[in-house]
C-alpha positions as CSV (number, residue, x, y, z in Angstrom):
1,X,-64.8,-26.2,20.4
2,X,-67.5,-28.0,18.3
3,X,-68.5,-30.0,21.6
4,X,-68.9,-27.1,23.7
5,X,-71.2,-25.1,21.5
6,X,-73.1,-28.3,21.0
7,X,-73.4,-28.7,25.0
8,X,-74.5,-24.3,25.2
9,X,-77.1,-24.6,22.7
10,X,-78.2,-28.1,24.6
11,X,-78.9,-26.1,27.8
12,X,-80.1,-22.8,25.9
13,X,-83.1,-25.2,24.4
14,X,-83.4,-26.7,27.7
15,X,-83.7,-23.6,30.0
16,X,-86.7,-22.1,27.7
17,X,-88.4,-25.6,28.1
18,X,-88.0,-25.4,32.0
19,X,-89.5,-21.4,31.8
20,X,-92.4,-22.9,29.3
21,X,-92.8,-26.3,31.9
22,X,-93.0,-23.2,35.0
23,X,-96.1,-21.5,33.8
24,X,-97.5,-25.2,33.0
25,X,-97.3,-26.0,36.4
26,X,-100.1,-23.4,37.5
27,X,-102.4,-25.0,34.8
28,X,-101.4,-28.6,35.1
29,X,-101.0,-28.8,38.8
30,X,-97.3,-29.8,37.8
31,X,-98.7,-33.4,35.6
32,X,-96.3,-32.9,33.2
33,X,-92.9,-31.0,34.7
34,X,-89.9,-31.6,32.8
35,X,-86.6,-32.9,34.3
36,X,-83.5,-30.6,33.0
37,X,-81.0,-32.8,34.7
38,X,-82.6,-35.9,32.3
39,X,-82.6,-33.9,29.4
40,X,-78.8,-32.2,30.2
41,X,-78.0,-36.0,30.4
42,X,-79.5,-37.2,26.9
43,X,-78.4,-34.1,25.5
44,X,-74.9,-34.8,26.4
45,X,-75.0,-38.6,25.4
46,X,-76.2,-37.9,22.0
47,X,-73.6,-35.3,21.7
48,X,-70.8,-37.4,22.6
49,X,-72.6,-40.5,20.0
50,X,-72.5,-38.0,17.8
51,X,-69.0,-37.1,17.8
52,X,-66.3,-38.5,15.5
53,X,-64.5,-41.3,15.6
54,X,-60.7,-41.0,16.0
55,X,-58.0,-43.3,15.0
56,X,-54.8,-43.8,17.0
57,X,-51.9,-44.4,14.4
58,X,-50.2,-47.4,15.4
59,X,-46.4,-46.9,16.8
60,X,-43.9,-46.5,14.2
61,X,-40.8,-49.1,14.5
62,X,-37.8,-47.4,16.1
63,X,-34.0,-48.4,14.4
64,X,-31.7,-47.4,17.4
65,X,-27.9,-47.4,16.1
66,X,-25.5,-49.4,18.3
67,X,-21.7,-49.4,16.8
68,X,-20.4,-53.2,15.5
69,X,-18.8,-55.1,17.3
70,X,-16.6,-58.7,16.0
71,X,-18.0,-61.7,17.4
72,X,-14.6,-63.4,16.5
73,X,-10.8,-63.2,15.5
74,X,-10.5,-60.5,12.6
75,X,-7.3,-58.7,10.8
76,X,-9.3,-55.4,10.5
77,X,-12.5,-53.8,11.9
78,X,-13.2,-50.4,11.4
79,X,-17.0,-48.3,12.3
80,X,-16.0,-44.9,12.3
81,X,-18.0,-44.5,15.2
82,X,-15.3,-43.0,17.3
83,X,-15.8,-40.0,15.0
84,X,-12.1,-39.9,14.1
85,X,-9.4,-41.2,11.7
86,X,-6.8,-42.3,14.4
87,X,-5.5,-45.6,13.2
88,X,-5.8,-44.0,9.3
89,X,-2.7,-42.5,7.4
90,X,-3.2,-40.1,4.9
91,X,-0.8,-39.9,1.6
92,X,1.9,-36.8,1.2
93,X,2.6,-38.9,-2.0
94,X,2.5,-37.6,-5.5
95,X,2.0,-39.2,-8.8
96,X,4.5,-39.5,-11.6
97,X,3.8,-39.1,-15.4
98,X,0.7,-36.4,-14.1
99,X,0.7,-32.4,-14.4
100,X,2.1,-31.1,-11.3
101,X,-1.4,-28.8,-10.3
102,X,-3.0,-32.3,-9.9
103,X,-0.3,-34.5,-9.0
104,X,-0.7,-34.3,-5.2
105,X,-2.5,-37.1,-2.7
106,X,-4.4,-33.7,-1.5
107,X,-7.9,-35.0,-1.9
108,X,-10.3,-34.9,1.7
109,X,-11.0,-37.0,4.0
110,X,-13.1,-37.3,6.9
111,X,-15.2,-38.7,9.4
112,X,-19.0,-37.9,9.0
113,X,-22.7,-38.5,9.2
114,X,-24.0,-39.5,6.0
115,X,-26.0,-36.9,4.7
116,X,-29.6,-38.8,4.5
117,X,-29.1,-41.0,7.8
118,X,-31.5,-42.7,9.5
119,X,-29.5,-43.9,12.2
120,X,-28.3,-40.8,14.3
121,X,-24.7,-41.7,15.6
122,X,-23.4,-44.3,12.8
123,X,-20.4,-42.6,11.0
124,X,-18.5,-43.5,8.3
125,X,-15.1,-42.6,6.1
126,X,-16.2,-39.7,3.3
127,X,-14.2,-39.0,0.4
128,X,-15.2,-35.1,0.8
129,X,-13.5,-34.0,-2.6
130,X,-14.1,-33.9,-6.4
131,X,-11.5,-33.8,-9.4
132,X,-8.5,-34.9,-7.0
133,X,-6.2,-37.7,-5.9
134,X,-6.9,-39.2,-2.7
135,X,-4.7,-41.9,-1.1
136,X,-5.8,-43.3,2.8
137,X,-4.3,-46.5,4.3
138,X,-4.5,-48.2,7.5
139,X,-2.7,-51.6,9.3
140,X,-3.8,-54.4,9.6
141,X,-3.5,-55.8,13.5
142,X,-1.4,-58.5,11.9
143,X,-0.2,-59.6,8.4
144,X,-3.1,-62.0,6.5
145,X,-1.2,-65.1,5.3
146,X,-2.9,-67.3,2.4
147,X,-2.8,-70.7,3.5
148,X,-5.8,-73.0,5.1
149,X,-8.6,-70.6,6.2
150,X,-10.6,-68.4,3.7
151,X,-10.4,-64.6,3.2
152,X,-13.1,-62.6,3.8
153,X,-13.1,-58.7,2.7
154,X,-16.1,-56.5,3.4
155,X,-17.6,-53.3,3.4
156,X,-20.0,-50.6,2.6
157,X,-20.4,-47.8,0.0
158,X,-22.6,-44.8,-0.7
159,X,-22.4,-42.9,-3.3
160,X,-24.6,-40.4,-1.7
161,X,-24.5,-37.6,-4.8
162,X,-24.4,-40.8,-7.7
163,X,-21.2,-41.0,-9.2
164,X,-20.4,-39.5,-12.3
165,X,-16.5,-40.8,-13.4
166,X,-14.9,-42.5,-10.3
167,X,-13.9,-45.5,-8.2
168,X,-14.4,-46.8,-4.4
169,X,-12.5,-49.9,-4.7
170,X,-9.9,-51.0,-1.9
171,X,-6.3,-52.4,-2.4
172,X,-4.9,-54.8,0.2
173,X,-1.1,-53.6,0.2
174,X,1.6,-56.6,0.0
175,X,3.5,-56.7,3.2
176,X,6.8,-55.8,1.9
177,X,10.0,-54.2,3.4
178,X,9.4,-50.7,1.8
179,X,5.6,-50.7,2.1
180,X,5.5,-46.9,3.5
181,X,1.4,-45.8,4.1
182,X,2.8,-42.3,4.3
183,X,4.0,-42.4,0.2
184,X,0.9,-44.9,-0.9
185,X,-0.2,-44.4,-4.2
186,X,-1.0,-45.9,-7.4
187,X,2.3,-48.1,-8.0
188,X,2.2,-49.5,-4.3
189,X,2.3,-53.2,-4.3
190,X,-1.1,-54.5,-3.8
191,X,-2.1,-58.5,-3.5
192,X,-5.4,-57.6,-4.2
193,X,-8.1,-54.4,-5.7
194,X,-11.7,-55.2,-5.1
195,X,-14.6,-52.8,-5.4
196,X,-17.0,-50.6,-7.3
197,X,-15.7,-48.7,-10.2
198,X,-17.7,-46.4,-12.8
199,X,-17.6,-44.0,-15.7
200,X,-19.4,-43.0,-18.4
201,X,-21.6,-46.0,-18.4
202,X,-19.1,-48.5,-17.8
203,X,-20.5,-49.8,-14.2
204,X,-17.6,-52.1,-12.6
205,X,-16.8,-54.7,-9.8
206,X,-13.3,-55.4,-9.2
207,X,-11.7,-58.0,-8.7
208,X,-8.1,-58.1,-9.3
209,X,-5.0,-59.8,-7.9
210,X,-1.4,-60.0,-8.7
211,X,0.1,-63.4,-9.0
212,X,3.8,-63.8,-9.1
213,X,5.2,-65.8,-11.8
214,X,7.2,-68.3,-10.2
215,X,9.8,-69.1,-12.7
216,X,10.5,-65.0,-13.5
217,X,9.2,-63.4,-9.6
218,X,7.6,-61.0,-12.1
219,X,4.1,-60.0,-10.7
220,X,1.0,-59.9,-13.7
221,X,-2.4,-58.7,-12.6
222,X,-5.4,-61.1,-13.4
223,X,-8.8,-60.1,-13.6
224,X,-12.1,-62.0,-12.7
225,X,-15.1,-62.3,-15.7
226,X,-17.3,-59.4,-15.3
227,X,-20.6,-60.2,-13.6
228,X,-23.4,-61.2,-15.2
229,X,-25.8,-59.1,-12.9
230,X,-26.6,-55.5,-13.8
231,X,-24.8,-53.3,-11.6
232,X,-26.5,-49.9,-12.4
233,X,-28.8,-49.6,-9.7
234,X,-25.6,-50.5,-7.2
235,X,-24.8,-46.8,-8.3
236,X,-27.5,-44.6,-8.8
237,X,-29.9,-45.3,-6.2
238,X,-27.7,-43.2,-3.4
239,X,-28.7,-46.4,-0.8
240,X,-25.4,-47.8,1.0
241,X,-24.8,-51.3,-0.7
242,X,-22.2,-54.1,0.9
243,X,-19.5,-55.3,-0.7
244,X,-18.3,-58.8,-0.5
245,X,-15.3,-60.8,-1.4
246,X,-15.0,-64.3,-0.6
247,X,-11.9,-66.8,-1.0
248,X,-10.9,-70.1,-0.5
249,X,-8.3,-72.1,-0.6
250,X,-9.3,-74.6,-3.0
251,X,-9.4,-71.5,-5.3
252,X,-13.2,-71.1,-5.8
253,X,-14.1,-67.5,-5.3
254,X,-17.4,-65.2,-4.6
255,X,-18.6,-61.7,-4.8
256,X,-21.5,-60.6,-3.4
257,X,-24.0,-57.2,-2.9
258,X,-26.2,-56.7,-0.1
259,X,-25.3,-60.4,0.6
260,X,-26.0,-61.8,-2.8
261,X,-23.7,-63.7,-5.2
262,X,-23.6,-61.8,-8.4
263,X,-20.1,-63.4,-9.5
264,X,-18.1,-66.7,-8.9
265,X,-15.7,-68.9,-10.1
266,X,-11.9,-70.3,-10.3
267,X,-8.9,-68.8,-9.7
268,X,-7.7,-71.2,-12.5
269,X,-10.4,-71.0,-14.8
270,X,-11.9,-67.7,-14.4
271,X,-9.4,-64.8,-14.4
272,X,-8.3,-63.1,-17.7
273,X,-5.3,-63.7,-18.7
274,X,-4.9,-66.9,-17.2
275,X,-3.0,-68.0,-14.3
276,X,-0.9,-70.8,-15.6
277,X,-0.2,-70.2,-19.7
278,X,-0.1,-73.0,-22.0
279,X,1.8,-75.7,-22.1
280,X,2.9,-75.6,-25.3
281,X,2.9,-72.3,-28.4
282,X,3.3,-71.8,-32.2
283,X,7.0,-71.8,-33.3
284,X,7.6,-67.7,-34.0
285,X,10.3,-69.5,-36.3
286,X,8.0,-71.7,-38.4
287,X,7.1,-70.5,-41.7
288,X,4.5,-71.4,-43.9
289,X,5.5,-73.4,-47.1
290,X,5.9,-71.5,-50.6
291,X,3.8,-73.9,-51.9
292,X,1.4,-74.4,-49.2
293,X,-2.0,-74.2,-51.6
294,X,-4.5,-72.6,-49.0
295,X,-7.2,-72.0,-51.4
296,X,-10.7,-74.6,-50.6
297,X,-11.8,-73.4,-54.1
298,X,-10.7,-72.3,-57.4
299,X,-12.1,-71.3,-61.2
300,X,-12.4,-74.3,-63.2
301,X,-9.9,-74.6,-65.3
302,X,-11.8,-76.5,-67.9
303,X,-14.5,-73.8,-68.5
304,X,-15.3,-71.8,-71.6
305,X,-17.4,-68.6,-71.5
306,X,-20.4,-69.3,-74.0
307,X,-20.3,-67.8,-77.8
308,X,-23.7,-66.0,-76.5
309,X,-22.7,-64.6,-73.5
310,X,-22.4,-60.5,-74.2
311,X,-20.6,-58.6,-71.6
312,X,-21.1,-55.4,-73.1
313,X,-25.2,-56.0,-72.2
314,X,-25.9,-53.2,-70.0
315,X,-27.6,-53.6,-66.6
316,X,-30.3,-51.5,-67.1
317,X,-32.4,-50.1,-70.2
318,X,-35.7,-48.1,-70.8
319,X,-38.9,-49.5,-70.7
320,X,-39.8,-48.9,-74.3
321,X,-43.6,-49.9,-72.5
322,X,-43.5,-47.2,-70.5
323,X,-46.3,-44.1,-71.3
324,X,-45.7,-40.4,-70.5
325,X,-48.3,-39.8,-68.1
326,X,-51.5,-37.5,-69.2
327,X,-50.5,-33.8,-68.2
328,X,-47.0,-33.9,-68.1
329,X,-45.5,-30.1,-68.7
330,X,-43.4,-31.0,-71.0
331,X,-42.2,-26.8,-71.3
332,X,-42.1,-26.1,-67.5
333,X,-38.3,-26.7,-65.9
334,X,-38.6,-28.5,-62.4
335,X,-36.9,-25.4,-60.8
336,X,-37.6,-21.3,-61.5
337,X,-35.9,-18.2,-59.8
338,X,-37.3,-17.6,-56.8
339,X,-39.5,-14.3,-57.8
340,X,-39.8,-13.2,-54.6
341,X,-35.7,-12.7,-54.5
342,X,-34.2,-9.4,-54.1
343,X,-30.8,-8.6,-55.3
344,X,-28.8,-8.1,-51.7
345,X,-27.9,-4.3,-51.7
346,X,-23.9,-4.8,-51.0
347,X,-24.5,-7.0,-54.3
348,X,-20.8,-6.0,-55.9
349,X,-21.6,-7.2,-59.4
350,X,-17.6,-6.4,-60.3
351,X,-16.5,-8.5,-57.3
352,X,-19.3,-11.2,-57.5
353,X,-20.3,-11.2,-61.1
354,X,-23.9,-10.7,-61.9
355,X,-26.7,-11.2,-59.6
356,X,-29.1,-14.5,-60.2
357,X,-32.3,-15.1,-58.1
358,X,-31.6,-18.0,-56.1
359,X,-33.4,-21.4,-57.5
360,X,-37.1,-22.5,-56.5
361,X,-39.4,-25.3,-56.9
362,X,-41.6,-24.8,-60.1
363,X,-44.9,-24.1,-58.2
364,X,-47.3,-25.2,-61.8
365,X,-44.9,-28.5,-61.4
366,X,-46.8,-29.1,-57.8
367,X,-50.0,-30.3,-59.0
368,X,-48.9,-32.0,-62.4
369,X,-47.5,-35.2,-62.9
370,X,-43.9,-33.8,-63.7
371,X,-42.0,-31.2,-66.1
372,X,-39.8,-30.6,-68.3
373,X,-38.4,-33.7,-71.1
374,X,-40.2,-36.7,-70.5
375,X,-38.0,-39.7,-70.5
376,X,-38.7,-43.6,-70.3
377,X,-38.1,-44.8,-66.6
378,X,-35.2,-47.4,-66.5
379,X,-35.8,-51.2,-65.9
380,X,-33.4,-54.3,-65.7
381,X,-32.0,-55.8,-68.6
382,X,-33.0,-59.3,-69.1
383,X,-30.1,-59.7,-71.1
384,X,-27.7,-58.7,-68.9
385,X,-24.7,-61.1,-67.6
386,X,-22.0,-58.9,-66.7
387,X,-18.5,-60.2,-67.0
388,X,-17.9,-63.8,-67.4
389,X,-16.5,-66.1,-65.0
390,X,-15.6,-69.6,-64.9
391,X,-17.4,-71.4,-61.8
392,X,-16.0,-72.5,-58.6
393,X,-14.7,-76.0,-57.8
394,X,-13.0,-78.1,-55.2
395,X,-9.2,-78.0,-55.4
396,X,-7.8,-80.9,-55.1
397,X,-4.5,-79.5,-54.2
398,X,-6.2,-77.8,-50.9
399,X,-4.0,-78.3,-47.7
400,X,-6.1,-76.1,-44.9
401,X,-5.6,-73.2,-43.5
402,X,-1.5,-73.2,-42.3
403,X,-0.8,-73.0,-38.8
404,X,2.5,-72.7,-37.3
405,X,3.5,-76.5,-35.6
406,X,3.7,-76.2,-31.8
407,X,6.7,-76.4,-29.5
408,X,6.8,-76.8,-26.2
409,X,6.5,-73.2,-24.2
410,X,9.8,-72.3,-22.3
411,X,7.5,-70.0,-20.2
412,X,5.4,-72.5,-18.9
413,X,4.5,-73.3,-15.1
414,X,2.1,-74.8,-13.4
415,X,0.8,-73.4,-10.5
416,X,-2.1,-75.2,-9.2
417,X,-2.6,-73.0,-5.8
418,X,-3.0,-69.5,-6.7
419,X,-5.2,-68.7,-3.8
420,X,-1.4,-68.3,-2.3
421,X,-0.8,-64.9,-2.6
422,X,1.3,-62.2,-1.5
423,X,0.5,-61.7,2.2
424,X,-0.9,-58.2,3.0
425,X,-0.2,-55.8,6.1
426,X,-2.4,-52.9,5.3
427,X,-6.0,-51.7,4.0
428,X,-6.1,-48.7,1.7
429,X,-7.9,-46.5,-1.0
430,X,-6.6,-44.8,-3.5
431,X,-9.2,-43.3,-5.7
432,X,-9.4,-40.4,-8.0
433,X,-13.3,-39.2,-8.6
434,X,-14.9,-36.4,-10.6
435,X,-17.8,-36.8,-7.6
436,X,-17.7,-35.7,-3.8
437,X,-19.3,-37.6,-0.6
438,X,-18.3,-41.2,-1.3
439,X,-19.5,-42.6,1.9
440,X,-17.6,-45.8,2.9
441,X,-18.1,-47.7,6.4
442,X,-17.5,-51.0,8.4
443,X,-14.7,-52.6,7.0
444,X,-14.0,-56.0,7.9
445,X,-11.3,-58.5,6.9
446,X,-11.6,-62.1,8.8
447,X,-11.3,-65.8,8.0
448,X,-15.3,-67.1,9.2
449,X,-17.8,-66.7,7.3
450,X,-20.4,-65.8,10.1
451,X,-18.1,-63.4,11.3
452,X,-18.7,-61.6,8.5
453,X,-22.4,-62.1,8.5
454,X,-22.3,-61.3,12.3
455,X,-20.8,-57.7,11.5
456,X,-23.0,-57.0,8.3
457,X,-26.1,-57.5,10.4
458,X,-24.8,-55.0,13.1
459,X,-24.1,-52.6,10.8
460,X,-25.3,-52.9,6.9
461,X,-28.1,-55.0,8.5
462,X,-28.9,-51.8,10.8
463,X,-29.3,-49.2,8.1
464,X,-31.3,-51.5,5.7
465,X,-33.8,-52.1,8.9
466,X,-33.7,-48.6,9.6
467,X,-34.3,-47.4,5.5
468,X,-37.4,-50.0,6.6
469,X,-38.6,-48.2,9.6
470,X,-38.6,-45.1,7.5
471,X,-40.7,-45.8,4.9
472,X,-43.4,-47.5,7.2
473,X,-43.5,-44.3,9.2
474,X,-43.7,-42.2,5.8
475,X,-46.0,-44.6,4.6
476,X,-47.9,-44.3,7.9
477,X,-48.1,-40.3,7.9
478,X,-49.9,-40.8,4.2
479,X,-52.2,-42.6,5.2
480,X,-52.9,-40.7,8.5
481,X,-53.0,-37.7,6.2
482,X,-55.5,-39.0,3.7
483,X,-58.0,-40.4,6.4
């Protein structure tokens, strides 16, 4: 619009010179005629210099969203991306030793979009509900058996509203003969519980298996060391982190986020309680000796309290140098009745006895030194000893602390290949959360370690380069916006 007023005022200027060059012509014998079409021409150039500058923004990246796909042999892959939760059974269980209103498995599920997505099409598993018991499980194609190759577990979780109290931890179920996915809940025999897990500010990462006792069959669950990593931001920032669980069958294991190790360790050395217990324990029948002198030190026997020692000395006494200050109001009490206090008028004096104005500060106290009696300030007595006692030596009778003498432990076993568990048949979570829209997607469980890798960059990989994209093209619109 600018331009084309430019260009009208351009010609405007131009006609008058041509009427003005007209009537020259009949004086000047047309010397000095001036060309319009020049003029239009250097006109329109200077216009066109004159105009601004304007910048293209460069082409923002583009994150398109293709569903995962294993580039090996896996157990258990699962994308959602079908949009529904065939292959998934949900829990008509209920919970013992819990109030009957809350008892039910009757928490949502289902297949959605995340809410903040930036890859149109990529789905996911969302815990829908708050303040309920939810219970989904799924088979694997085949049983996993521990014995030469690794396991692998992985997936991802968003906790897209934060998480106030609440878990999103998977359990891989034992295979066993009444394994039902239709009654799972929280006493269903699981070989293994990894994941998240938060409340309050506790902030969690599971990692828990159950190792059978081989000399009882009785299962005990043993817990990995908790990270050394802060986990907060794993849980507040509402971005979809991965989940990891690595091991091997030399019984080394590793957990990772986003594809970094924040925990590892032994299957011997590293779970609480132990897998293996001691060899040998304290006799409960042992008893310590009546005579058994456990005392390092004692009162010397020899010692005699000195004829000047006084243990009627008190601590402190008054400083007899002490000088009442100049202006002390020595007839003025620290406190007066307030004079400003009225007598309430439901003031019963029968019922609450006679009426006294409540008690103030002395106001002629506030600029003197003090009121009322003047008395010495108190010091410590030099003199004081307190009560006497002898001093401490070394008995010579002193035998150490008593312990009870060790036996060998009837209990014990040695199992030196824990990484042999329980096989499992089935993936499952069984979660109770006082937050809704638990996002969980691309499950995985495989024996290769690039398989693994293979599927997070598909899919984890996918929506971390698409976050990316994002913020360039936000980042891009500022900047277009302040130029």
């Amino acid at each position: 619009m600018e331009l084309k007023w430019l260009l009208y005022v351009t010609l405007l200027a131009l006609g008058t010179l041509a009427v003005q060059a007209h009537d020259m012509d009949d004086d000047n014998d047309g010397d000095d005629v001036v060309d319009i079409e020049d003029d239009l021409d250097d006109g329109i150039d200077e216009v066109e210099e004159s105009k601004p500058e304007t910048s293209t923004p460069p082409p923002t990246p583009k994150v398109t969203y293709r569903p995962p796909v294993p580039t090996g042999e896996v157990y258990f892959a699962e994308s959602f991306d079908k949009g529904t939760l065939d292959g998934w059974i949900l829990s008509r269980a209920k919970k013992d030793d819990t109030d009957d209103e809350i008892a039910k498995y009757d928490g949502k599920w289902e297949v959605q979009d995340m809410k903040d997505t930036k890859l149109p099409g990529d789905k996911g598993l969302v815990l829908v509900t708050r303040a309920k018991h939810h219970a989904i499980s799924s088979k694997l194609s085949k049983p996993f058996v521990f014995d030469t190759k690794p396991l692998i577990i992985q997936y991802e979780v968003n906790f897209q509203n934060g998480i106030e109290c609440g878990g999103a931890y998977v359990k891989l179920l034992s295979k066993t003969p009444e394994l039902n996915l239709d009654q799972f809940h929280d006493k269903t025999p699981y070989t293994i519980m990894f994941g998240p897990d938060k409340c309050g500010e506790d902030y969690k990462l599971h990692f828990i298996f159950r190792h059978k006792n081989p000399k009882t069959g009785k299962y005990e669950e043993k817990h990995a060391k908790r990270p050394d990593a802060d986990l907060k931001t794993y849980f507040t920032d509402k971005k979809t982190h991965l989940y990891t669980l690595v091991l091997n069958p030399d019984n080394s294991f590793e957990i990772l986020v986003d594809q970094t190790v924040v925990n590892s360790g032994n299957l011997l050395n590293d779970m609480s309680p132990p897998v293996n217990p001691p060899r040998e324990i304290e006799d409960p029948n042992d008893q310590k000796p009546e005579d058994w002198d456990e005392r390092p030190k004692i009162p010397d026997p020899d010692a005699v309290k000195p004829d000047d020692w006084d243990e009627d000395a008190p601590a402190k006494i008054a400083d007899e140098n002490a000088v009442k200050p100049e202006g002390w109001l020595d007839d003025e009490p620290e406190y007066v009745a307030d004079p400003d206090a009225e007598k309430p008028e439901d003031w019963d004096e029968d019922m609450d006895g006679e009426w006294e104005a409540p008690q103030i500060a002395n106001p002629k106290c506030e600029t003197a030194p003090g009121c009322g009696t003047w008395q010495r300030p108190m010091i410590d007595n030099p003199n004081y000893k307190g009560k006497w006692k002898p001093p401490m030596i070394d008995n010579v009778n002193y035998q150490g602390i008593w312990k009870p003498r060790k036996i060998p432990n009837p209990d014990f076993f040695e199992d030196l290949e824990p990484f042999k568990m329980t096989p499992f048949s089935a993936v499952g979570l069984e979660l109770w959360s006082m937050t809704s829209d638990i996002f969980f997607d691309n499950f995985i469980i495989c024996t290769e370690r690039a398989v693994a890798d293979d599927w997070a960059s598909d899919g984890w990989g996918l929506k971390k380069a698409a976050d990316g994209a994002a913020e360039v093209r936000n980042k891009g619109l500022i900047v277009t916006c302040a130029g």
